[in-house]
C-alpha positions in Angstrom: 20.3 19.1 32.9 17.2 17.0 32.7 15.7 14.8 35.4 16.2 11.2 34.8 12.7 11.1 36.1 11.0 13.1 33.0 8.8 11.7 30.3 8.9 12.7 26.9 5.5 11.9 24.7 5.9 11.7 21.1 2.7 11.7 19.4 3.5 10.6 15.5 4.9 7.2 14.6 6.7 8.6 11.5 10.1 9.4 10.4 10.3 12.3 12.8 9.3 10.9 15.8 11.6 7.9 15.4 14.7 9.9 15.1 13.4 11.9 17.8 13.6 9.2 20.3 17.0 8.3 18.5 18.3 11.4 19.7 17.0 12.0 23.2 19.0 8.5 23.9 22.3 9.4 22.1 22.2 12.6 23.7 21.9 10.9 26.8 18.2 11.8 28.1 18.0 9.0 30.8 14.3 9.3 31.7 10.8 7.7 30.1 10.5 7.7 25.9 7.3 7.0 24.8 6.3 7.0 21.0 2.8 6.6 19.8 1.5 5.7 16.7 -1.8 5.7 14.9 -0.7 2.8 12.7 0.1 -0.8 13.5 3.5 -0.5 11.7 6.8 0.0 13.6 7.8 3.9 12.4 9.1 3.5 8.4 10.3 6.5 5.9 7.7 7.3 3.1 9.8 8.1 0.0 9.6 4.2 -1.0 6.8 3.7 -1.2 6.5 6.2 -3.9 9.7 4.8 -5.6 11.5 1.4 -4.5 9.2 -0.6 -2.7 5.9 0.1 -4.9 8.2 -1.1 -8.1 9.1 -4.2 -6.0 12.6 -3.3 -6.3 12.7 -2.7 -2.2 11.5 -5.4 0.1 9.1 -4.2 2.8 11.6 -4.3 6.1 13.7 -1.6 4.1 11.4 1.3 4.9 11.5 0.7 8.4 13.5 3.4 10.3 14.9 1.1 13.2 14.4 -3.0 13.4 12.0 -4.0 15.7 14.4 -4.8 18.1 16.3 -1.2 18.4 13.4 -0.2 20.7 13.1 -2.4 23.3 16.9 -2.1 23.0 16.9 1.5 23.4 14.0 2.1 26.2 11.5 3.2 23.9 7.7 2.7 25.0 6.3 1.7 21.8 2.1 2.4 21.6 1.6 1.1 18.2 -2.1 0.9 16.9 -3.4 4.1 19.1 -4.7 7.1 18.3 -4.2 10.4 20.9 -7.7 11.9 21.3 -7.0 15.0 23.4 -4.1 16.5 25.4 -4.7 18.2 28.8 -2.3 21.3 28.8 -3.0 21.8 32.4 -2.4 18.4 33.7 0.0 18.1 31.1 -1.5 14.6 30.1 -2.6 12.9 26.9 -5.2 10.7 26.3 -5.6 7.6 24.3 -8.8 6.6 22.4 -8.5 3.6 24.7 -9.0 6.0 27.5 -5.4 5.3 28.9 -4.1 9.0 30.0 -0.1 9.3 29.7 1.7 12.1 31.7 4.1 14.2 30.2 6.8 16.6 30.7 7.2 17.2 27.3 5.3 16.5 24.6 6.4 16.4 21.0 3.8 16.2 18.1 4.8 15.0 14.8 1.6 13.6 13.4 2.3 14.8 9.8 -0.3 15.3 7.3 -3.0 13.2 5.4 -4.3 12.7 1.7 -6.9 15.3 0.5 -9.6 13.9 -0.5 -11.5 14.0 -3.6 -14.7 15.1 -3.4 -16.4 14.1 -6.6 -19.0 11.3 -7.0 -17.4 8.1 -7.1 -15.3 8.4 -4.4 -16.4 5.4 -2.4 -16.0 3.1 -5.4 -13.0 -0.1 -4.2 -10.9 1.3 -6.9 -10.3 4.9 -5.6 -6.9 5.3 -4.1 -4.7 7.5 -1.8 -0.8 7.0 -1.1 0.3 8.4 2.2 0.4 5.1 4.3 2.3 1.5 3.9 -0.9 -0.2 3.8 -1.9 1.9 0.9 1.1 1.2 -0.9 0.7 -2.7 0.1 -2.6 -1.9 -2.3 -0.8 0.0 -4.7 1.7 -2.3 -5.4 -1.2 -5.1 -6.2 -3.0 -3.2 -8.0 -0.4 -1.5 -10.6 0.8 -5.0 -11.4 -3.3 -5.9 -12.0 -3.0 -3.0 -14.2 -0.3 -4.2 -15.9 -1.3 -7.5 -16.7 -4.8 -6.8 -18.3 -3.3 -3.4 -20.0 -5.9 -1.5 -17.3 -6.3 1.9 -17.2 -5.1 4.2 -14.1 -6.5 7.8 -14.3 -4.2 10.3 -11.5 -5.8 13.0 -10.0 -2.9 15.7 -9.5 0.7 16.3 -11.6 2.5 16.9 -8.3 5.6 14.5 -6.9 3.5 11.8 -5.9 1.0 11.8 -9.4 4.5 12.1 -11.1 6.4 9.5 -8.9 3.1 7.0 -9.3 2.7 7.4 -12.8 6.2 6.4 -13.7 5.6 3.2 -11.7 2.3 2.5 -13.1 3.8 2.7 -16.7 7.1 0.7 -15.8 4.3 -2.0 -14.9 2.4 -1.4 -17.9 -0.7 0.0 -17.2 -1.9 2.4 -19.7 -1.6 6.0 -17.4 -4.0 9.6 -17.5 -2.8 12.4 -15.2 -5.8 15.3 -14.6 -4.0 18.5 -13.7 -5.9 21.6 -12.8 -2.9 23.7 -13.9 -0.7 23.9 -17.4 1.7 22.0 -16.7 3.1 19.6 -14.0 4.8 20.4 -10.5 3.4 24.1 -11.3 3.1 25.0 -7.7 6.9 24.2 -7.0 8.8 24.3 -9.9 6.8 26.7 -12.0 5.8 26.5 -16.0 9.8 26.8 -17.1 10.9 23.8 -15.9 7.9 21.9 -14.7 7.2 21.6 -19.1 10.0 19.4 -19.0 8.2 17.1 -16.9 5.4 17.0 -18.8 7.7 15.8 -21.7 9.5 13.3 -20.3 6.4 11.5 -18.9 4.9 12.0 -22.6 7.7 9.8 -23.8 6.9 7.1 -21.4 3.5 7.0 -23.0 1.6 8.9 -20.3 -1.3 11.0 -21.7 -2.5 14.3 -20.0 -4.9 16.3 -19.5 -4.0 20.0 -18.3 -6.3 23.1 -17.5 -9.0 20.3 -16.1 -10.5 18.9 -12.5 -11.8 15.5 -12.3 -15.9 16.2 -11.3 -16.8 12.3 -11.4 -15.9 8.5 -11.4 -18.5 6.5 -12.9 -18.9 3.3 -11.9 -21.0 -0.1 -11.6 -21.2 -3.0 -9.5 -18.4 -0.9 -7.4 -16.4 -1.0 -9.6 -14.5 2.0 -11.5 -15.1 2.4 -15.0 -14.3 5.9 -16.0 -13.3 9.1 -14.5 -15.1 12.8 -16.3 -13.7 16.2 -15.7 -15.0 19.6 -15.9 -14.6 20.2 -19.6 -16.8 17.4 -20.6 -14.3 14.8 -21.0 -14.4 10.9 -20.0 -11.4 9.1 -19.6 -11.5 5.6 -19.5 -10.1 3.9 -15.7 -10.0 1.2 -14.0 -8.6 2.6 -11.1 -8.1 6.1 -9.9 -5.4 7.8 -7.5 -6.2 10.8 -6.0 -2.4 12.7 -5.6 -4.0 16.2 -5.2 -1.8 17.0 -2.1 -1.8 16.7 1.8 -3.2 18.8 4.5 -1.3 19.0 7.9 -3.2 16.9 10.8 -3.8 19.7 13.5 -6.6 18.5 14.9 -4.9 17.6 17.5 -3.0 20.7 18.6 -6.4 22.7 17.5 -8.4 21.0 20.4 -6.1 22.1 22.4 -5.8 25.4 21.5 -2.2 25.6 20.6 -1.7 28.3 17.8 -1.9 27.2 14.5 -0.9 29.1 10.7 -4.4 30.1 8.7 -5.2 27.4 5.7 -4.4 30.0 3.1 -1.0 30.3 4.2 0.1 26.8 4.3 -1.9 25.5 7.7 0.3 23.9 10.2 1.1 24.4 13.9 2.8 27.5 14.5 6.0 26.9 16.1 8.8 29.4 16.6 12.8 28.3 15.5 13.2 26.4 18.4 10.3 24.4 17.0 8.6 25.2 20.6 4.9 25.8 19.8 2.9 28.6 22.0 2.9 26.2 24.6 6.8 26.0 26.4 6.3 22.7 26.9 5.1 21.6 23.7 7.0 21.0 20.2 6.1 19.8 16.7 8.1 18.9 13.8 7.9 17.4 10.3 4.9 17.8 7.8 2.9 19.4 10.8 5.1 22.3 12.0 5.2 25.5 10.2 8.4 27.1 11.4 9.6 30.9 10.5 12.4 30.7 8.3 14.5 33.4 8.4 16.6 33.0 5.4 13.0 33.3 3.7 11.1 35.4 6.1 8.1 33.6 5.6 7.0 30.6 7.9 7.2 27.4 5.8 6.0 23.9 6.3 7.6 21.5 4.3 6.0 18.0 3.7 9.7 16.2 3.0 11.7 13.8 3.9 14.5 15.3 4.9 12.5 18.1 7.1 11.6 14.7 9.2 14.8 13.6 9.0 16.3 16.4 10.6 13.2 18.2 12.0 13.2 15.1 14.7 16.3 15.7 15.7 16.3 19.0 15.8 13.4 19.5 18.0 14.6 16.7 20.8 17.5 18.6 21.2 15.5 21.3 22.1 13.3 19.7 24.4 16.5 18.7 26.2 17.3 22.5 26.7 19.8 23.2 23.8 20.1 26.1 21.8 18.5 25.2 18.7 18.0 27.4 15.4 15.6 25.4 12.7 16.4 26.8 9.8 17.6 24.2 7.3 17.7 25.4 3.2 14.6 22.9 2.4 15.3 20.0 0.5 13.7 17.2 -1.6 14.7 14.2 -4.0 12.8 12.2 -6.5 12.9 9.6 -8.9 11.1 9.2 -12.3 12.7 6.3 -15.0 16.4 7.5 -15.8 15.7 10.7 -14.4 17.1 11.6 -10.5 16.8 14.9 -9.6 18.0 17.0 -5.6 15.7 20.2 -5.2 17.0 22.8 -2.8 15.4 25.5 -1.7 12.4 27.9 -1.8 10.9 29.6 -5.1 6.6 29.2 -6.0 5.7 30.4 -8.6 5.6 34.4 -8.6 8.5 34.6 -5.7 11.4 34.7 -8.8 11.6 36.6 -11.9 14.2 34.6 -14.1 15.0 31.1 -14.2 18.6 30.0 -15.1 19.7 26.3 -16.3 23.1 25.0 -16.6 24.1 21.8 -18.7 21.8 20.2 -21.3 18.1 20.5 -20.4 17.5 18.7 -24.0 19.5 15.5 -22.4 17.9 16.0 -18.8 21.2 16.8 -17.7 21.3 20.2 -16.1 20.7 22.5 -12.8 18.0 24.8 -13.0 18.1 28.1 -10.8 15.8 30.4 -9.4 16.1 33.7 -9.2 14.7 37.1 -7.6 16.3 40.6 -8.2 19.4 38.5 -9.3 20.1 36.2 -5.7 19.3 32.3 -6.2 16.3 30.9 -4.3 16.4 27.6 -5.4 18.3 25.2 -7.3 17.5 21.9 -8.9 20.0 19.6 -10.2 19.1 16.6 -12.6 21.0 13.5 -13.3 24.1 16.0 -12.8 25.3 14.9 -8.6 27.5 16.3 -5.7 26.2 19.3 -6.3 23.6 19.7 -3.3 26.5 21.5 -1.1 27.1 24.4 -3.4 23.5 24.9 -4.5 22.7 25.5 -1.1 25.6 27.6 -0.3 24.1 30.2 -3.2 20.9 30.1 -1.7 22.3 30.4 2.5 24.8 33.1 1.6 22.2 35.1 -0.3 24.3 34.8 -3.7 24.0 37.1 -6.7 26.2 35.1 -9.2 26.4 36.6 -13.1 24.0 34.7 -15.0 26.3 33.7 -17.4 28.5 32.6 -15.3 26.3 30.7 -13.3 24.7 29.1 -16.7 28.2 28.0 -17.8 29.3 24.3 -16.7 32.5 25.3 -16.7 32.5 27.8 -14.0 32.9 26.0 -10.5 30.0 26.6 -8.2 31.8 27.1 -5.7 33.6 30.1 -7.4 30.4 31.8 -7.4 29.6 32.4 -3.5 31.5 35.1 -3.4 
Protein backbone atom coordinates (compact mmCIF):
# COMPACT_ATOMS: atom_id res chain seq x y z
CA UNK A 1 0.00 0.00 0.00
CA UNK A 2 1.14 3.58 -0.46
CA UNK A 3 0.77 6.45 2.02
CA UNK A 4 -1.82 8.84 1.06
CA UNK A 5 0.69 11.25 2.31
CA UNK A 6 3.53 10.46 -0.58
CA UNK A 7 4.51 12.66 -3.42
CA UNK A 8 5.27 11.59 -6.71
CA UNK A 9 7.56 14.11 -8.95
CA UNK A 10 7.38 13.71 -12.53
CA UNK A 11 10.03 15.60 -14.23
CA UNK A 12 8.97 15.56 -18.22
CA UNK A 13 5.81 17.23 -19.55
CA UNK A 14 5.51 14.78 -22.48
CA UNK A 15 3.43 11.91 -23.46
CA UNK A 16 4.92 9.73 -20.75
CA UNK A 17 4.62 11.79 -17.94
CA UNK A 18 1.02 12.61 -18.66
CA UNK A 19 -0.14 9.03 -18.66
CA UNK A 20 1.93 8.53 -15.75
CA UNK A 21 -0.10 10.70 -13.65
CA UNK A 22 -3.15 9.16 -15.53
CA UNK A 23 -2.33 6.06 -14.00
CA UNK A 24 -1.21 6.73 -10.38
CA UNK A 25 -4.92 8.22 -10.12
CA UNK A 26 -6.83 5.29 -11.78
CA UNK A 27 -4.89 3.03 -9.83
CA UNK A 28 -5.92 4.84 -6.97
CA UNK A 29 -2.58 6.61 -5.62
CA UNK A 30 -4.35 9.11 -3.19
CA UNK A 31 -1.38 11.27 -2.26
CA UNK A 32 0.52 14.50 -4.08
CA UNK A 33 1.01 14.34 -8.18
CA UNK A 34 3.17 16.76 -9.44
CA UNK A 35 4.22 17.08 -13.22
CA UNK A 36 6.71 19.48 -14.38
CA UNK A 37 7.40 20.68 -17.55
CA UNK A 38 10.12 22.71 -19.41
CA UNK A 39 7.62 24.02 -21.93
CA UNK A 40 4.65 26.36 -21.46
CA UNK A 41 2.36 23.91 -23.29
CA UNK A 42 -0.02 21.60 -21.28
CA UNK A 43 1.65 17.80 -22.11
CA UNK A 44 0.71 16.94 -26.06
CA UNK A 45 1.83 13.66 -28.22
CA UNK A 46 4.50 14.46 -30.98
CA UNK A 47 3.60 12.25 -33.92
CA UNK A 48 1.40 15.25 -35.32
CA UNK A 49 3.26 17.36 -35.60
CA UNK A 50 5.22 15.44 -38.01
CA UNK A 51 1.99 14.36 -39.85
CA UNK A 52 -1.63 15.94 -39.12
CA UNK A 53 -1.18 19.15 -37.58
CA UNK A 54 2.05 20.42 -39.71
CA UNK A 55 -0.31 19.62 -42.95
CA UNK A 56 -3.12 21.64 -41.27
CA UNK A 57 -5.22 18.74 -41.40
CA UNK A 58 -5.22 18.53 -37.32
CA UNK A 59 -6.14 21.58 -35.36
CA UNK A 60 -3.78 22.44 -32.49
CA UNK A 61 -5.94 21.24 -29.29
CA UNK A 62 -5.76 17.66 -30.88
CA UNK A 63 -2.27 16.89 -29.85
CA UNK A 64 -2.95 17.63 -26.43
CA UNK A 65 -2.97 14.42 -24.21
CA UNK A 66 -5.68 15.60 -21.62
CA UNK A 67 -7.80 19.11 -21.88
CA UNK A 68 -6.70 21.56 -19.63
CA UNK A 69 -9.25 20.92 -17.37
CA UNK A 70 -8.56 16.93 -16.68
CA UNK A 71 -5.81 18.19 -14.26
CA UNK A 72 -7.12 20.31 -11.90
CA UNK A 73 -9.88 17.66 -12.15
CA UNK A 74 -7.65 14.91 -11.41
CA UNK A 75 -5.21 16.53 -8.52
CA UNK A 76 -2.44 17.08 -10.77
CA UNK A 77 0.15 19.89 -9.66
CA UNK A 78 0.83 21.25 -12.94
CA UNK A 79 4.54 23.36 -13.07
CA UNK A 80 4.35 24.32 -16.66
CA UNK A 81 7.21 26.77 -17.91
CA UNK A 82 10.05 25.32 -15.36
CA UNK A 83 12.97 23.73 -15.83
CA UNK A 84 14.44 21.06 -12.90
CA UNK A 85 18.14 22.16 -12.37
CA UNK A 86 19.39 19.43 -9.93
CA UNK A 87 17.91 16.63 -7.73
CA UNK A 88 19.21 16.07 -4.15
CA UNK A 89 19.21 12.13 -3.83
CA UNK A 90 19.87 12.44 -0.24
CA UNK A 91 17.19 14.79 0.69
CA UNK A 92 15.26 13.34 -1.95
CA UNK A 93 14.39 16.87 -3.28
CA UNK A 94 14.34 18.61 -6.62
CA UNK A 95 15.08 21.88 -7.55
CA UNK A 96 13.63 24.38 -9.79
CA UNK A 97 15.64 26.97 -11.85
CA UNK A 98 13.29 29.34 -9.91
CA UNK A 99 15.05 28.05 -6.87
CA UNK A 100 11.66 26.47 -5.53
CA UNK A 101 12.90 22.85 -4.00
CA UNK A 102 10.04 20.07 -4.26
CA UNK A 103 10.16 16.97 -1.99
CA UNK A 104 9.72 13.69 -3.28
CA UNK A 105 9.11 10.20 -2.48
CA UNK A 106 9.42 9.15 -5.81
CA UNK A 107 10.66 10.72 -8.50
CA UNK A 108 10.01 9.75 -12.17
CA UNK A 109 12.04 11.30 -15.04
CA UNK A 110 10.73 11.30 -18.42
CA UNK A 111 12.52 14.25 -19.99
CA UNK A 112 12.90 12.60 -23.47
CA UNK A 113 15.40 13.62 -25.87
CA UNK A 114 16.35 16.80 -27.98
CA UNK A 115 17.35 17.60 -31.71
CA UNK A 116 21.04 17.18 -32.62
CA UNK A 117 22.30 19.87 -33.78
CA UNK A 118 24.18 20.68 -36.88
CA UNK A 119 27.29 21.84 -36.58
CA UNK A 120 28.16 23.44 -39.81
CA UNK A 121 28.51 27.24 -40.51
CA UNK A 122 25.26 28.69 -41.03
CA UNK A 123 23.59 27.33 -38.26
CA UNK A 124 22.49 30.57 -36.65
CA UNK A 125 20.96 31.78 -39.83
CA UNK A 126 16.58 32.52 -39.03
CA UNK A 127 16.02 29.84 -41.54
CA UNK A 128 17.66 26.81 -39.89
CA UNK A 129 15.15 24.54 -38.33
CA UNK A 130 14.67 21.63 -35.81
CA UNK A 131 11.29 19.63 -35.11
CA UNK A 132 11.01 18.12 -31.73
CA UNK A 133 8.71 20.79 -29.99
CA UNK A 134 5.05 22.38 -30.81
CA UNK A 135 6.51 25.73 -31.05
CA UNK A 136 8.81 24.46 -33.76
CA UNK A 137 6.09 22.93 -35.57
CA UNK A 138 3.92 26.32 -35.05
CA UNK A 139 7.20 27.57 -37.36
CA UNK A 140 7.14 24.76 -39.47
CA UNK A 141 3.80 24.94 -40.45
CA UNK A 142 4.37 28.76 -41.54
CA UNK A 143 7.11 28.33 -43.16
CA UNK A 144 6.32 25.14 -45.58
CA UNK A 145 3.28 27.04 -46.70
CA UNK A 146 5.91 30.24 -47.45
CA UNK A 147 7.64 27.66 -49.25
CA UNK A 148 4.95 26.70 -51.05
CA UNK A 149 3.74 29.77 -52.30
CA UNK A 150 6.97 31.27 -53.78
CA UNK A 151 8.03 27.54 -55.04
CA UNK A 152 11.05 27.96 -52.18
CA UNK A 153 13.41 25.62 -51.68
CA UNK A 154 13.72 23.34 -48.41
CA UNK A 155 17.11 21.43 -48.13
CA UNK A 156 16.68 18.30 -45.13
CA UNK A 157 19.47 17.38 -43.29
CA UNK A 158 18.90 13.47 -42.51
CA UNK A 159 16.55 10.58 -44.56
CA UNK A 160 15.37 9.25 -41.17
CA UNK A 161 11.36 9.29 -40.10
CA UNK A 162 11.27 12.77 -39.39
CA UNK A 163 13.40 14.04 -42.89
CA UNK A 164 10.95 11.51 -44.51
CA UNK A 165 7.77 12.47 -42.63
CA UNK A 166 8.81 16.48 -43.24
CA UNK A 167 9.58 16.09 -46.74
CA UNK A 168 6.28 14.58 -47.75
CA UNK A 169 4.66 17.64 -46.12
CA UNK A 170 6.88 20.11 -47.60
CA UNK A 171 6.11 18.68 -51.17
CA UNK A 172 2.14 18.26 -50.50
CA UNK A 173 2.67 22.19 -49.89
CA UNK A 174 4.70 22.67 -52.80
CA UNK A 175 7.87 23.57 -51.90
CA UNK A 176 10.55 22.20 -54.18
CA UNK A 177 12.38 19.45 -51.43
CA UNK A 178 16.56 18.17 -51.16
CA UNK A 179 17.18 15.49 -48.58
CA UNK A 180 21.20 15.16 -47.67
CA UNK A 181 21.83 11.64 -46.40
CA UNK A 182 25.16 10.46 -45.15
CA UNK A 183 24.17 6.91 -45.98
CA UNK A 184 22.86 5.08 -49.44
CA UNK A 185 19.77 5.06 -48.93
CA UNK A 186 16.91 6.29 -46.59
CA UNK A 187 15.91 4.95 -42.96
CA UNK A 188 19.36 2.90 -43.35
CA UNK A 189 19.87 2.67 -39.73
CA UNK A 190 16.33 0.96 -39.04
CA UNK A 191 15.12 -0.55 -41.97
CA UNK A 192 18.36 -1.35 -43.72
CA UNK A 193 19.25 -0.91 -47.77
CA UNK A 194 16.39 -3.74 -48.83
CA UNK A 195 13.68 -2.03 -48.00
CA UNK A 196 14.65 1.46 -47.00
CA UNK A 197 15.36 1.69 -51.38
CA UNK A 198 11.80 1.71 -51.56
CA UNK A 199 11.60 4.76 -49.75
CA UNK A 200 13.84 6.47 -51.65
CA UNK A 201 11.56 5.65 -54.66
CA UNK A 202 8.47 6.63 -53.47
CA UNK A 203 9.69 10.05 -52.29
CA UNK A 204 11.45 10.26 -55.95
CA UNK A 205 7.95 10.16 -57.42
CA UNK A 206 6.72 12.91 -55.29
CA UNK A 207 9.41 15.04 -56.91
CA UNK A 208 11.90 14.99 -54.01
CA UNK A 209 15.58 15.06 -55.17
CA UNK A 210 18.47 13.39 -53.13
CA UNK A 211 21.55 13.38 -52.38
CA UNK A 212 23.05 10.04 -50.75
CA UNK A 213 26.68 9.20 -49.61
CA UNK A 214 26.96 13.10 -48.60
CA UNK A 215 26.98 15.53 -45.17
CA UNK A 216 25.90 18.97 -45.37
CA UNK A 217 29.41 21.10 -44.28
CA UNK A 218 27.69 24.65 -44.80
CA UNK A 219 24.65 26.97 -45.24
CA UNK A 220 25.59 30.06 -46.98
CA UNK A 221 23.82 32.90 -46.32
CA UNK A 222 23.30 36.85 -46.36
CA UNK A 223 21.47 39.45 -44.66
CA UNK A 224 20.50 36.25 -42.27
CA UNK A 225 19.06 34.85 -44.52
CA UNK A 226 19.52 31.13 -46.01
CA UNK A 227 20.46 30.97 -49.47
CA UNK A 228 22.12 27.69 -50.07
CA UNK A 229 23.25 24.63 -48.19
CA UNK A 230 27.04 22.78 -49.61
CA UNK A 231 28.05 19.34 -48.68
CA UNK A 232 31.20 17.44 -48.50
CA UNK A 233 31.49 16.49 -52.06
CA UNK A 234 31.56 19.89 -53.35
CA UNK A 235 28.05 20.31 -54.02
CA UNK A 236 25.63 23.47 -53.47
CA UNK A 237 22.07 23.02 -53.32
CA UNK A 238 20.03 25.77 -53.63
CA UNK A 239 17.63 26.57 -50.01
CA UNK A 240 15.75 28.73 -48.61
CA UNK A 241 15.29 27.01 -45.62
CA UNK A 242 17.02 24.11 -43.99
CA UNK A 243 15.75 21.34 -41.46
CA UNK A 244 18.20 19.67 -39.61
CA UNK A 245 16.35 15.83 -38.97
CA UNK A 246 19.79 14.14 -38.20
CA UNK A 247 18.34 12.48 -35.06
CA UNK A 248 17.85 13.00 -31.15
CA UNK A 249 20.10 12.51 -28.30
CA UNK A 250 18.48 11.44 -24.85
CA UNK A 251 18.44 14.46 -22.19
CA UNK A 252 20.52 12.98 -19.18
CA UNK A 253 21.88 15.75 -18.01
CA UNK A 254 19.75 15.57 -15.45
CA UNK A 255 20.15 12.16 -14.09
CA UNK A 256 24.16 12.60 -14.88
CA UNK A 257 24.40 15.45 -12.24
CA UNK A 258 23.12 13.34 -10.10
CA UNK A 259 25.04 10.46 -10.59
CA UNK A 260 22.47 7.99 -11.49
CA UNK A 261 23.93 5.31 -13.97
CA UNK A 262 23.62 6.01 -17.42
CA UNK A 263 24.27 3.66 -20.93
CA UNK A 264 27.77 4.89 -22.81
CA UNK A 265 26.90 7.17 -26.10
CA UNK A 266 28.08 4.43 -28.38
CA UNK A 267 25.55 2.19 -27.29
CA UNK A 268 22.54 4.19 -27.56
CA UNK A 269 22.98 6.78 -24.37
CA UNK A 270 20.17 6.82 -22.05
CA UNK A 271 19.52 6.27 -18.34
CA UNK A 272 20.15 2.92 -17.38
CA UNK A 273 17.15 1.42 -15.84
CA UNK A 274 16.55 -2.18 -15.04
CA UNK A 275 12.81 -3.94 -16.23
CA UNK A 276 11.13 -2.45 -13.60
CA UNK A 277 12.20 0.83 -15.25
CA UNK A 278 13.71 1.54 -11.58
CA UNK A 279 17.11 3.33 -12.25
CA UNK A 280 20.22 2.58 -9.77
CA UNK A 281 18.54 4.71 -7.46
CA UNK A 282 15.28 2.60 -5.67
CA UNK A 283 13.59 5.45 -5.52
CA UNK A 284 14.02 6.82 -8.87
CA UNK A 285 12.43 5.71 -12.39
CA UNK A 286 12.65 6.93 -16.06
CA UNK A 287 10.69 6.11 -19.04
CA UNK A 288 10.13 7.10 -22.69
CA UNK A 289 12.91 8.44 -25.10
CA UNK A 290 15.24 8.77 -21.98
CA UNK A 291 15.33 5.23 -20.41
CA UNK A 292 17.31 2.50 -21.82
CA UNK A 293 15.76 -0.56 -20.43
CA UNK A 294 17.25 -4.40 -20.95
CA UNK A 295 15.05 -6.18 -23.15
CA UNK A 296 15.10 -9.61 -22.77
CA UNK A 297 13.41 -10.88 -25.77
CA UNK A 298 16.61 -8.96 -27.47
CA UNK A 299 19.12 -9.20 -24.85
CA UNK A 300 20.41 -5.94 -25.47
CA UNK A 301 19.27 -2.80 -23.60
CA UNK A 302 17.24 -0.65 -25.97
CA UNK A 303 15.96 2.95 -25.91
CA UNK A 304 13.34 3.60 -28.14
CA UNK A 305 12.44 7.23 -29.17
CA UNK A 306 8.55 6.27 -30.08
CA UNK A 307 5.46 6.94 -29.39
CA UNK A 308 4.09 4.13 -28.27
CA UNK A 309 7.27 3.41 -25.74
CA UNK A 310 5.66 6.81 -24.07
CA UNK A 311 2.45 5.63 -24.36
CA UNK A 312 2.94 2.64 -22.45
CA UNK A 313 6.40 3.32 -20.87
CA UNK A 314 4.33 5.94 -18.50
CA UNK A 315 2.16 3.63 -17.44
CA UNK A 316 4.18 1.10 -16.96
CA UNK A 317 6.63 2.72 -14.76
CA UNK A 318 3.76 4.39 -12.29
CA UNK A 319 2.68 1.14 -11.64
CA UNK A 320 5.87 0.37 -10.50
CA UNK A 321 6.46 3.18 -8.41
CA UNK A 322 3.14 2.09 -6.69
CA UNK A 323 4.85 -1.29 -5.74
CA UNK A 324 3.51 -3.66 -8.61
CA UNK A 325 5.33 -6.28 -10.27
CA UNK A 326 6.20 -4.84 -13.41
CA UNK A 327 8.23 -6.52 -16.44
CA UNK A 328 8.91 -3.69 -19.32
CA UNK A 329 9.39 -5.53 -22.14
CA UNK A 330 7.05 -4.52 -24.83
CA UNK A 331 8.01 -5.83 -28.76
CA UNK A 332 8.87 -2.03 -29.91
CA UNK A 333 6.70 -0.37 -32.10
CA UNK A 334 6.30 2.61 -34.50
CA UNK A 335 3.91 4.08 -37.20
CA UNK A 336 4.29 6.57 -39.89
CA UNK A 337 2.72 8.36 -42.64
CA UNK A 338 4.14 9.50 -46.02
CA UNK A 339 1.23 10.46 -49.00
CA UNK A 340 -0.82 7.18 -49.64
CA UNK A 341 1.64 5.24 -47.97
CA UNK A 342 0.83 4.08 -43.93
CA UNK A 343 3.07 1.71 -42.69
CA UNK A 344 3.14 -0.24 -38.51
CA UNK A 345 6.91 -1.30 -37.69
CA UNK A 346 7.33 -3.95 -35.05
CA UNK A 347 10.20 -4.96 -33.62
CA UNK A 348 14.04 -4.84 -33.50
CA UNK A 349 16.53 -5.55 -36.58
CA UNK A 350 19.70 -2.62 -37.49
CA UNK A 351 21.25 -3.20 -39.97
CA UNK A 352 23.88 -6.28 -39.53
CA UNK A 353 21.51 -8.02 -36.64
CA UNK A 354 19.52 -10.12 -39.68
CA UNK A 355 20.74 -11.99 -42.61
CA UNK A 356 17.64 -12.32 -44.94
CA UNK A 357 14.88 -10.08 -45.46
CA UNK A 358 11.39 -11.57 -46.52
CA UNK A 359 8.33 -9.50 -48.04
CA UNK A 360 4.93 -10.68 -48.54
CA UNK A 361 2.25 -8.99 -51.01
CA UNK A 362 3.29 -6.54 -53.72
CA UNK A 363 6.24 -4.40 -52.84
CA UNK A 364 5.87 -2.93 -56.53
CA UNK A 365 2.22 -1.58 -55.37
CA UNK A 366 3.47 -0.62 -51.72
CA UNK A 367 1.39 -3.20 -50.52
CA UNK A 368 3.32 -5.78 -48.54
CA UNK A 369 4.99 -6.88 -45.07
CA UNK A 370 8.53 -7.02 -44.98
CA UNK A 371 10.38 -9.40 -42.36
CA UNK A 372 13.47 -9.60 -40.80
CA UNK A 373 15.32 -12.36 -40.21
CA UNK A 374 18.38 -13.93 -38.19
CA UNK A 375 19.34 -17.78 -38.47
CA UNK A 376 15.65 -18.13 -39.73
CA UNK A 377 13.53 -16.47 -36.44
CA UNK A 378 11.74 -12.99 -37.33
CA UNK A 379 13.06 -9.91 -35.61
CA UNK A 380 10.96 -7.47 -37.08
CA UNK A 381 8.11 -6.99 -39.24
CA UNK A 382 6.84 -4.06 -41.22
CA UNK A 383 3.51 -3.93 -42.76
CA UNK A 384 2.51 -1.35 -45.53
CA UNK A 385 -0.86 -0.16 -46.48
CA UNK A 386 -1.72 -3.92 -45.71
CA UNK A 387 -3.60 -3.50 -41.67
CA UNK A 388 -4.67 -5.68 -38.70
CA UNK A 389 -1.76 -7.28 -38.94
CA UNK A 390 0.28 -5.67 -35.89
CA UNK A 391 -0.99 -8.74 -33.53
CA UNK A 392 0.53 -11.52 -35.42
CA UNK A 393 3.74 -9.78 -36.54
CA UNK A 394 4.53 -9.43 -33.11
CA UNK A 395 3.46 -12.78 -32.02
CA UNK A 396 6.46 -14.18 -34.66
CA UNK A 397 8.82 -11.94 -33.15
CA UNK A 398 7.57 -12.69 -28.89
CA UNK A 399 7.42 -16.41 -29.53
CA UNK A 400 10.79 -16.51 -31.17
CA UNK A 401 9.22 -17.91 -34.62
CA UNK A 402 11.05 -19.70 -37.30
CA UNK A 403 8.23 -19.76 -40.02
CA UNK A 404 9.34 -21.43 -43.72
CA UNK A 405 10.16 -18.52 -45.80
CA UNK A 406 7.89 -19.52 -48.35
CA UNK A 407 5.42 -19.81 -46.39
CA UNK A 408 5.76 -16.81 -44.62
CA UNK A 409 6.21 -14.81 -48.13
CA UNK A 410 2.93 -16.29 -49.38
CA UNK A 411 -0.31 -14.01 -48.69
CA UNK A 412 -2.22 -16.83 -48.60
CA UNK A 413 -0.84 -18.55 -45.65
CA UNK A 414 -2.48 -17.02 -42.37
CA UNK A 415 -0.01 -15.50 -40.01
CA UNK A 416 -1.27 -16.76 -37.41
CA UNK A 417 -0.69 -20.34 -38.83
CA UNK A 418 2.83 -19.75 -38.62
CA UNK A 419 3.58 -19.28 -34.63
CA UNK A 420 3.78 -22.53 -34.23
Amino acid sequence: MVDADQTFVIVGGGLAGAKAAETLRSEGFTGRVILIGDERDHPYERPPLSKGYLLGKEDRDSVFVHEPGWYAQADVELHLGQTVVAIDRKAKAVRLGDGAVIRYDKLLLVTGAEPRRLDVPGTGLAGVHHLRRLAHADRLRHVLASLGRDNGHLVIAGAGWIGLEIAAAAREYGAEVTVVESEQTPLHAVLGPEVGQMFADLHAEHGVRFHFGARLTEIAGQDGMVLAARTDDGEEHPAHDVLAAIGAAPRTALAESAGLELVDRADGGGIAVDASLRTSDPDIYAAGDVAAVHHALFDTRLRVEHWANALNGGPAAARAMLGQDVTYDRVPYFFSDQYDVGLEYSGWAPPGSYDQVVVRGDAGKREFIAFWLRDGQVLAGMNVNVWDVTDPIQQLIRRGARPDPDALADPSTPLASLLG
